[in-house]
N, C-alpha and C positions, 0 to 999 in steps of 0.2 A: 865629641863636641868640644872637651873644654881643653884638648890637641890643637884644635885651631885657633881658639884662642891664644893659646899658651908659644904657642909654637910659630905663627905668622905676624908679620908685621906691615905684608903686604897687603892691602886691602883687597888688590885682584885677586890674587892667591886665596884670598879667604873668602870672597866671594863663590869660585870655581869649589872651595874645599867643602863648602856650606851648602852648595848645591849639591857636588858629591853625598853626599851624608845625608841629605833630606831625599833623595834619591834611592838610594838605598834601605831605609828606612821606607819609606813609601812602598817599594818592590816587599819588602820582607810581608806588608798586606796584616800586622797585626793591630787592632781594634785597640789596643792599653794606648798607640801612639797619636790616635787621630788629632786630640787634644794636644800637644804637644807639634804637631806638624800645621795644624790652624795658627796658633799663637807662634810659630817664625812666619809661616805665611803673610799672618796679617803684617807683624812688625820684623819684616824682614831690612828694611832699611833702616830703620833705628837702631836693632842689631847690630847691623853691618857700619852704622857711622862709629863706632868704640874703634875701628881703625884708623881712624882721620888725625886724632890726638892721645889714642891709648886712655881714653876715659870711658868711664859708664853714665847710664840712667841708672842709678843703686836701685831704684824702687823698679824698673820694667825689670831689670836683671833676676831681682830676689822673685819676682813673681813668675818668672819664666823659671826660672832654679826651681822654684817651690812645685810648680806643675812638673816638669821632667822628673824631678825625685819623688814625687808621689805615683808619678805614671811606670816608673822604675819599682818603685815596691810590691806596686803589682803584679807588678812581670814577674816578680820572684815568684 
């Protein structure tokens, strides 16, 4: 996830990379991600605007951070 960030500046590209990735995730079928796959669902467009001008929502970011690294801990 944080490849396409890091790595795209195209906002198509990272549109097509972020569906890749939610896609596969979704096929893989494990229960730790659901939570993590709802919250880009819901804010998938807010997400996605950090391409527009290479800026953040610091607070939607940190709270999206904070759920995929918690939902990641468990997966350990």
């Amino acid at each position: 996830m944080r490849n396409i960030y890091n790595n795209n500046t195209d906002k198509a590209i990272a549109i097509t990379k972020l569906a890749h990735w939610y896609n596969d995730v979704e096929h893989l079928g494990i229960k730790n991600f659901n939570t993590i796959m709802n919250t880009i669902k819901i804010n998938y467009n807010s997400i996605l605007n950090y391409f527009d001008n290479r800026s953040t929502n610091a607070s939607a970011e940190m709270k999206f951070m904070n759920s995929f690294e918690s939902k990641l801990k468990e997966f350990e």
